[in-house]
C-alpha positions in Angstrom: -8.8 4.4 -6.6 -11.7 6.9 -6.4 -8.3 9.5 -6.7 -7.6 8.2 -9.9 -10.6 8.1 -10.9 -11.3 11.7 -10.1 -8.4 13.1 -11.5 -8.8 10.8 -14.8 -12.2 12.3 -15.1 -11.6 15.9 -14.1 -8.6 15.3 -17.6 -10.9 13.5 -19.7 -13.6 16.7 -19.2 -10.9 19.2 -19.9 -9.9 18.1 -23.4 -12.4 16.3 -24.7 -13.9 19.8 -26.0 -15.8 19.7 -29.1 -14.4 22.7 -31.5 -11.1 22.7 -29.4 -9.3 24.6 -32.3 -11.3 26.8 -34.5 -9.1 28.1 -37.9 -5.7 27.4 -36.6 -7.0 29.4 -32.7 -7.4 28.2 -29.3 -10.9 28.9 -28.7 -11.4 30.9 -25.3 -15.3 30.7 -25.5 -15.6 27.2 -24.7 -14.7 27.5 -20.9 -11.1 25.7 -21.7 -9.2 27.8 -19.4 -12.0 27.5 -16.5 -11.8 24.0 -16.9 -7.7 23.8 -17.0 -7.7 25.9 -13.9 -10.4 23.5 -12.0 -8.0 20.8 -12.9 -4.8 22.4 -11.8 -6.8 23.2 -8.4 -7.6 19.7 -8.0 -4.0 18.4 -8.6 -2.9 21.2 -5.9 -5.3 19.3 -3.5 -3.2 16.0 -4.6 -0.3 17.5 -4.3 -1.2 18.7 -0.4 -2.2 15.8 0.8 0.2 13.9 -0.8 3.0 15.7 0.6 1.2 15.0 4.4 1.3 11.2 3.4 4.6 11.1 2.3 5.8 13.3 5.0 4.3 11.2 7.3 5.9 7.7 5.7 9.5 9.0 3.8 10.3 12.1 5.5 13.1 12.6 3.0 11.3 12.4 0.4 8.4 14.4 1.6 10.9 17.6 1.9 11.8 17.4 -1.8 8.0 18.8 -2.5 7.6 21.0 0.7 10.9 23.0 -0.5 8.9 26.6 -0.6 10.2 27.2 -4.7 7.6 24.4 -5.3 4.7 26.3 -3.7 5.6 29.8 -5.2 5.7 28.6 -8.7 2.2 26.9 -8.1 0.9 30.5 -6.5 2.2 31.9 -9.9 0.5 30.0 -12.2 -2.7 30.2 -9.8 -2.6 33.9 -10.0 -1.7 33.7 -13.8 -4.6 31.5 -14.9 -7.1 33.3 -12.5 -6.6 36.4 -13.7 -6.7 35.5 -17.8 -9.3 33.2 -17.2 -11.7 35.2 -14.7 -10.8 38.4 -15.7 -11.9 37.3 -19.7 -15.1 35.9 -17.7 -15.7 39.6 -16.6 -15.0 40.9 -19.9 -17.1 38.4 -21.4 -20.6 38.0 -19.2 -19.8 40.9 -17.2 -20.0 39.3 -13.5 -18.0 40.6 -11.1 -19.0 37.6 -8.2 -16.4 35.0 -10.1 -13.1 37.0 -10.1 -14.0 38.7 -6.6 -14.8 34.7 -5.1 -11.3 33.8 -6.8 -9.3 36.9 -5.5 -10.3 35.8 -2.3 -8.9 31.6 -2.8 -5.5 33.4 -4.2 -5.4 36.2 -1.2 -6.3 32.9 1.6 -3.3 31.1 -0.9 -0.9 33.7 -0.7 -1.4 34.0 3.5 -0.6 30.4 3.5 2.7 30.6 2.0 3.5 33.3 4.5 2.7 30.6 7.5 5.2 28.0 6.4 6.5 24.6 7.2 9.8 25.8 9.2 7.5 26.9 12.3 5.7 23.9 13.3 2.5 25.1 11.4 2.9 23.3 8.5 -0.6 22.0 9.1 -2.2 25.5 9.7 -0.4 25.4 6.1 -1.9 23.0 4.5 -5.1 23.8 5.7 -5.6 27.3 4.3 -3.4 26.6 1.1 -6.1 23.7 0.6 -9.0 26.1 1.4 -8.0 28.4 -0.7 -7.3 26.1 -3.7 -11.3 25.2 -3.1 -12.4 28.6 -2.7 -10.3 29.1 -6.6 -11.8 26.3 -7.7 -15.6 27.3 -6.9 -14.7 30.9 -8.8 -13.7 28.8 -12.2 -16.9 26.7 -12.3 -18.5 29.7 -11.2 -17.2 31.4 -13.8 -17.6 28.8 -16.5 -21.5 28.6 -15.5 -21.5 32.4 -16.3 -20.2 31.7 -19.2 -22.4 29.4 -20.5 
């Protein structure tokens, strides 16, 4: 419940943006994408440990989302939002300490997918892919403080 509640929240704070569209334009000043990207991190924290549960009670239906396409698509958008959205933060407030915090969650991200599930470190896995997710995360609201 307190899942739910978090996630319906985390939603709820993402577009319920005053002046979302300004003359027909998404409006980048707002901290939008900052926002979008906290929530996405937060869903890729569902997604881990809802793949452990489900692993742990289905096992055929936990390898439908620990098939590795799953995880590289979510590393591309990652690395697609956090480089428009913290790379505009460095255009726009000049900070370096946002995007260099978020390089790091991507680089402990990409190292994860390297470890995989086919060893018997799926756990090791998990564990940095989540820490990395958090480490992203902090960058964005970093980021978004910056900015406002």
């Amino acid at each position: 419940m307190l899942l739910s509640n978090a996630i319906t929240t985390g939603i709820r704070v993402v577009f319920t943006t005053a002046n979302f569209w300004k003359n027909g334009e998404l409006r980048a000043r707002d901290g939008l994408w900052d926002r979008i990207a906290v929530l996405i991190s937060g869903l890729c924290l569902v997604h881990c440990i809802s793949t452990m549960v489900f692993v742990a009670l289905i096992s055929s239906a936990g390898g439908m989302l620990l098939h590795p396409l799953v995880h590289e698509i979510g590393l591309g958008i990652a690395i697609a939002l956090g480089l428009f959205a913290l790379g505009r933060g460095v255009l726009e407030h000049g900070y370096m300490m946002p995007a260099a915090i978020g390089g790091l969650g991507l680089g402990i991200m990409m190292g994860a997918i390297t470890i995989g599930h086919d060893n018997g470190h799926g756990g090791a896995e998990v564990l940095y892919t989540m820490l990395g997710v958090g480490i992203l995360a902090l960058a964005h609201d970093l980021n978004y403080r910056a900015t406002h």
